[in-house]
N, C-alpha and C positions, 0 to 999 in steps of 0.2 A: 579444183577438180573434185564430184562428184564420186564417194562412191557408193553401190547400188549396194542396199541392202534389203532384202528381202523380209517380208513380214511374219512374225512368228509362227510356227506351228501352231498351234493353240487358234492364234486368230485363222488362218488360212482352213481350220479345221471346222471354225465357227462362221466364217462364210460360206463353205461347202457345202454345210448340212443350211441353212439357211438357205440358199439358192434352192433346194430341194424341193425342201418345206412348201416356198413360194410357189412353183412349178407346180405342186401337185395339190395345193388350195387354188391355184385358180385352173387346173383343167388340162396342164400342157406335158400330167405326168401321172405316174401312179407309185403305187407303196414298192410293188414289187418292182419294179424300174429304177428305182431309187437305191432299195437291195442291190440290184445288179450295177449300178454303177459304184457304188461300194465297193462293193467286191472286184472292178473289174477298172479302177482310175489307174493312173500312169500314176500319180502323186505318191509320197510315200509312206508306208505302212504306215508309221504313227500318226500323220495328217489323218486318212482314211479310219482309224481304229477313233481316234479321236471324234470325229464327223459321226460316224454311224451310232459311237454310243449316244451321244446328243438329240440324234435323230430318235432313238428308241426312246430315249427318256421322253421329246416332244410325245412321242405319237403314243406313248401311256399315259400322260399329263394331257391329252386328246387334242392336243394346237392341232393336229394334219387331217384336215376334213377331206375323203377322196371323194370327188364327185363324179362318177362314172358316165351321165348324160352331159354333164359337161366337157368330159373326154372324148364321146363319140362325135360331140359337135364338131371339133378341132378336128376330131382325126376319122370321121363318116364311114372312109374306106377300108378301114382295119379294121375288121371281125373278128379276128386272133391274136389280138394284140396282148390281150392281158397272159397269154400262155406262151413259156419260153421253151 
C-alpha cells in the first residue's frame, strides 16, 4: 500500500509562481492578476509568501514580460479588466 505524500512547500511554492510567470508571458494574465491571486489562494500562507517572493524577485530580474495587445487579443471583451 501506497502512501500519498505531498510535495514540499518549497516546490509547490516554486510551481505556483511559475505557473504565473508563464500565463502572463504569453498573454493569458497580468502583473496585477497575479498580485491578486497571491493574495487571495486557498493554499497556505507559507506556500503563497513563498510564491510571491519568487515572483517579485523574477519580475526585478525582468523574466515577466506583460504584453498587454496580447491580452486584449485573448480577452477583446474586457475593457476594465486591468482595474480591480
Amino acid at each position: 500500500m501506497r502512501i500519498y505524500h505531498p510535495e514540499s512547500w518549497s516546490q509547490q511554492a516554486r510551481e505556483m509562481c511559475d505557473r504565473q510567470v508563464r500565463s502572463i508571458n504569453s498573454g493569458w494574465s497580468t502583473i496585477k492578476h497575479a498580485v491578486f491571486f497571491f493574495g487571495h489562494s486557498y493554499r497556505n500562507s507559507l506556500i503563497t509568501t513563498r510564491a510571491a517572493k519568487r515572483f517579485g524577485r523574477m519580475v526585478r530580474a525582468g523574466k515577466v514580460h506583460e504584453n498587454e495587445e496580447l491580452f486584449r487579443q485573448h480577452f477583446p471583451d474586457n475593457y476594465n479588466i486591468f482595474e480591480f
